[in-house]
N, C-alpha and C positions, 0 to 999 in steps of 0.2 A: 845304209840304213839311217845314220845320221841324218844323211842332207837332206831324205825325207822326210824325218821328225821334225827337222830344222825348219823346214818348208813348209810343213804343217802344222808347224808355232805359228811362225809369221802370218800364213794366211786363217787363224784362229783370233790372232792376233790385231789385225786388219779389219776384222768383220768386226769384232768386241770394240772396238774405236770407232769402228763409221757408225754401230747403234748408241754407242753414246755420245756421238756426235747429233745424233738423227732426236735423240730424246732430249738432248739441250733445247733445241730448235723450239721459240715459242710459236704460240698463236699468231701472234703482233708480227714474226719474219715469216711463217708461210702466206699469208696474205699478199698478193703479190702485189708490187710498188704501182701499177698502176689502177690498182684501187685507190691505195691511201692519194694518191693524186684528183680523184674523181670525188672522195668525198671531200677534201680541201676546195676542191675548185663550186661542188655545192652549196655546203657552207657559207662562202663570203659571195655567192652568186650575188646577195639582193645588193651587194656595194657594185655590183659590174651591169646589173641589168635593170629594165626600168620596169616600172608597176604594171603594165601590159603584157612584159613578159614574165614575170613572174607569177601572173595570176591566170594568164590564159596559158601562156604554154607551158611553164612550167609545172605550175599545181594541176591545169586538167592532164599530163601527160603521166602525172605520178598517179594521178585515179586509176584514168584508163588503163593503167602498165599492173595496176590493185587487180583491178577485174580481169585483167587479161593473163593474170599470173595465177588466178584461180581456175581458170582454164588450162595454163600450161602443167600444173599441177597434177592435172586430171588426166590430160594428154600425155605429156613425157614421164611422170612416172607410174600411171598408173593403164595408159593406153586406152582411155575412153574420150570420145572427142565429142564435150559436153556444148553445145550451141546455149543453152538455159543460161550462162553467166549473168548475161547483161539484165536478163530476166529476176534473176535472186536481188541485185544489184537494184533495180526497180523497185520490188516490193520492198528495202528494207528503207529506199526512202521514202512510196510512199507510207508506210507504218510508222515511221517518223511522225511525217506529217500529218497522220491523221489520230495517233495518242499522244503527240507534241502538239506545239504550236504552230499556226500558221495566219492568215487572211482569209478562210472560210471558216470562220469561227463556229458555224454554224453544223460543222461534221467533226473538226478539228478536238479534242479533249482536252487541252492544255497542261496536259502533265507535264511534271519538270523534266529536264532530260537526264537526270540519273534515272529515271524509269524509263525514258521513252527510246531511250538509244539502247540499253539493253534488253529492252522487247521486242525492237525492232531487228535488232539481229539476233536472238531467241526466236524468231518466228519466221524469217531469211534459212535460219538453218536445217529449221523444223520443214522448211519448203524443198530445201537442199536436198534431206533427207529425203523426203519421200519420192523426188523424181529419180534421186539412186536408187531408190530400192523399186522403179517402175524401169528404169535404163539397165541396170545390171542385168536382167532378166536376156538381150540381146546383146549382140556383138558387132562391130564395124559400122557399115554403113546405116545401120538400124538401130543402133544407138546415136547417130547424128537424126535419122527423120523424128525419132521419138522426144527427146530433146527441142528440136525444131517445133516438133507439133504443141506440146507444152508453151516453148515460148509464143508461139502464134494464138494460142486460145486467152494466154495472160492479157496478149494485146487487145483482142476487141474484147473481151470480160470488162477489162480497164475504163476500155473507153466507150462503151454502154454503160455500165455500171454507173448513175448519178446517187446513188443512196449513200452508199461507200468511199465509193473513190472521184466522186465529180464529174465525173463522162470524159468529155473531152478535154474540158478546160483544165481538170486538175487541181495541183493547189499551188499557190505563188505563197510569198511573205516566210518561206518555211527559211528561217534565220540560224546561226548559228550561237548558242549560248554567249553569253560574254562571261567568263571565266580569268577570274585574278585579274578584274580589272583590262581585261585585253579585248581589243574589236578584232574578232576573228575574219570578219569581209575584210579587215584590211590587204593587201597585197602583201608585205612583210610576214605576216604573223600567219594569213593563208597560206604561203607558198612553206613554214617550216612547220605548219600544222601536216600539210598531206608528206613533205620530205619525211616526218619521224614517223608516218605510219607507213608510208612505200619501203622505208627500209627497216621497220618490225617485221612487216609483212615476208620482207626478200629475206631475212635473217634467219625468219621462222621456219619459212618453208626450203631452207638449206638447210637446218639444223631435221628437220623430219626427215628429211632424203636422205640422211646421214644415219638417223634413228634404227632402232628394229622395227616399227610400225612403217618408214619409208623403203628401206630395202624388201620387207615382206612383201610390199605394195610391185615393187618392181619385178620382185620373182613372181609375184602372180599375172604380171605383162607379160613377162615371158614365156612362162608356161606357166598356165594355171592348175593343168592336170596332176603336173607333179608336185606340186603347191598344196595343193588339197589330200595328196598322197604323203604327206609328209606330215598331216595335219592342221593347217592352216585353212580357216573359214575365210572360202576365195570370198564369196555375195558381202562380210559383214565386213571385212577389209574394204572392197569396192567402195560400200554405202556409206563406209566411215572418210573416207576419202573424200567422198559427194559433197560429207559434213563440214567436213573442213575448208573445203575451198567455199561453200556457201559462206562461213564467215569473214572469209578475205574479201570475197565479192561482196556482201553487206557493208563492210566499212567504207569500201571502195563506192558502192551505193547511196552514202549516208554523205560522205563528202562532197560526191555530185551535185547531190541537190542542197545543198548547202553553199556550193560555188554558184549553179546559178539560181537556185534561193528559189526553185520551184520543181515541182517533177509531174508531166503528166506524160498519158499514155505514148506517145512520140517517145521518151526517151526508152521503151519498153520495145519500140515499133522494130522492124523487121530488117530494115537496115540497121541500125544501133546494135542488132543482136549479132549481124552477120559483122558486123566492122571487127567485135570485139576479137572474132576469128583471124580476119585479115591481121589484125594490129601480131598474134602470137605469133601467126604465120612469118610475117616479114622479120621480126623478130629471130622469131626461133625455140624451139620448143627443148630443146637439150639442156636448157640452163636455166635459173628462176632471172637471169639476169634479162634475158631475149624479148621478154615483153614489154617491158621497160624502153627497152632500143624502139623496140616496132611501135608503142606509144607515143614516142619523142619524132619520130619521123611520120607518122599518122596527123600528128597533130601539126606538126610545119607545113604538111603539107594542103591539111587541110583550114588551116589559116590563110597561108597565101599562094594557095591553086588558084584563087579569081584571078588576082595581082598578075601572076605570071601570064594567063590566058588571056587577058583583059591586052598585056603589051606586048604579045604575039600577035593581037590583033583576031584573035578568035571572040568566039561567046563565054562570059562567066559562068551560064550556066552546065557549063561541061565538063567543069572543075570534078566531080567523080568518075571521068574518064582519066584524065592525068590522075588520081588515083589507082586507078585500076590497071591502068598501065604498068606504073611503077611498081605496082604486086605482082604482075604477069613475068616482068622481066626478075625482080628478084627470085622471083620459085622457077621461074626455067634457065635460070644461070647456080643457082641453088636452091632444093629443095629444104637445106634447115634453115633458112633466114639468112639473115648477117650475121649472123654466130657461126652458121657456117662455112661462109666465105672466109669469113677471118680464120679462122682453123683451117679453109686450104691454102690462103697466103702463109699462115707459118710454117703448117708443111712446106711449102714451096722453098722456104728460105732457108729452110732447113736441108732439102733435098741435097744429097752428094752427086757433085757431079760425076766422079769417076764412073757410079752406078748406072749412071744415065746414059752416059756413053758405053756402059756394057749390057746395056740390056736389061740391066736388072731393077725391078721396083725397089725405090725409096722405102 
């Protein structure tokens, strides 16, 4: 009877050690080393890369990765596969440019941009909203045509519209403030302007997932019936979600056209809506990090797909085939992106062999 009280010290003993072992542990060591590696190696990037890359591929890949994580958002934790991103995205800059300033002065209001950048994403989110509360109403594949159909109406609205929005042409000269003295076109200052908001953006929407309003969100993915059974209002979760990602995809919007310093209905058009898919997809939708990956590889490859096609001795203009390709083989070798390739190499590494040789799964 002893050496069981004995034994049931120690192992009372054991547990009371490894939890305050476990409650030592900061923020700063769970992070795992190969982040603090990723953000070092961001950081001093503009010492290693040159103005080209910093401004084309690295700053548009942190946009796109904006707008593409307001989708994954929607998708991985709330299971609605919103097509409208690139769309919300769209109108916050043109709203921008048409209560800021720009080179159609003639539609343009010239409000300073402490008004114009937060009405522009005031009325990105107010649009957000309303197509959640028209999407939520459906489920699966009818939540992607209705979304679709939304974004397809924005586009020729846009580009008919000459009273508001300019028609076709749009608006060009839409600049970025010069604040504390700093020229934000520049490459330098552009490429750490979009890095601090790619990583509020990625921060924010870890820290929600984490939240009671993200995990709610998630058990309403899962089953929504018992979700609403337990009290929780599935539709105003849904449409608050909508909200939220609308404003990640406004900043992500607002940058855009600030990078290339114009926004007409083309960036709104029907490819741009669908890319922003592609880009989660090859990514990966499990993690707010995935779209970010699938941005950075979207964007190399749609810089130098001519280059490559051009000294294979093909047509440059095919370069959305070597796209499309490279999406075909990532989702039919894995469906979650590269996020989830990488999850089955460390399974793999991890895998015991004795298991394997007896039959038994890892």
């Amino acid at each position: 009877m002893a050496v069981v009280d004995q034994q049931s010290g120690d192992s009372v003993k054991t547990s009371a050690d490894s939890q305050s072992q476990g409650a030592k542990t900061t923020w700063f060591e769970r992070v795992p080393a190969i982040y603090w590696l990723l953000a070092l190696v961001l950081l001093i990037m503009p010492v290693m890369a040159s103005d080209f890359a910093l401004y084309q591929i690295f700053g548009w890949s942190f946009i796109l990765g904006m707008i593409a994580l307001s989708l994954m958002f929607l998708a991985g934790y709330g299971g609605m596969v919103s097509i409208v991103q690139m769309t919300i995205a769209a109108l916050a800059g043109y709203m921008l440019a048409i209560i800021g300033d720009s080179a159609i002065t003639e539609i343009s209001l010239g409000w300073p941009w402490w008004i114009s950048i937060p009405l522009a994403l005031l009325i990105a989110m107010i649009f957000g909203t309303l197509t959640g509360a028209l999407a939520v109403r459906t489920d699966g594949i009818y939540t992607i045509m209705i979304t679709l159909a939304i974004a397809s109406a924005f586009f020729y609205f846009t580009r008919q519209n000459y009273v508001l929005f300019n028609g076709f042409s749009g608006f060009n000269g839409v600049l970025a403030p010069n604040l504390f003295g700093i020229d934000w076109r520049n490459p330098v200052p552009f490429y750490y302007l979009t890095l601090f908001w790619a990583t509020v953006s990625y921060l924010v929407v870890l820290y929600i997932s984490r939240a009671p309003f993200g995990l709610a969100l998630q058990g309403v993915r899962d089953n929504a019936r018992r979700m609403a059974a337990l009290g929780y209002n599935v539709n105003a979760h849904r449409i608050a979600a909508y909200t939220f990602a609308a404003l990640i995809a406004g900043l992500g919007g607002i940058l855009l056209t600030w990078q290339s310093t114009q926004i007409s209905p083309g960036t709104a058009g029907i490819g741009p809506v669908i890319d922003i898919l592609v880009i989660a997809v090859i990514g990966g939708m499990t993690r707010p990090i995935g779209p970010f990956i699938g941005a950075f590889i979207y964007v190399i490859l749609k810089t130098f797909a001519i280059d490559i096609l051009v000294s294979l001795g093909l047509s440059g203009d095919r370069f959305q085939l070597l796209i499309g390709l490279c999406f075909l083989l990532i989702v039919f070798f894995s469906p979650d992106g590269i996020l989830g390739l990488w999850d089955r190499m460390r399974a793999y590494q991890k895998r015991d062999p004795l298991r394997d040789q007896m039959g038994e799964a890892p």
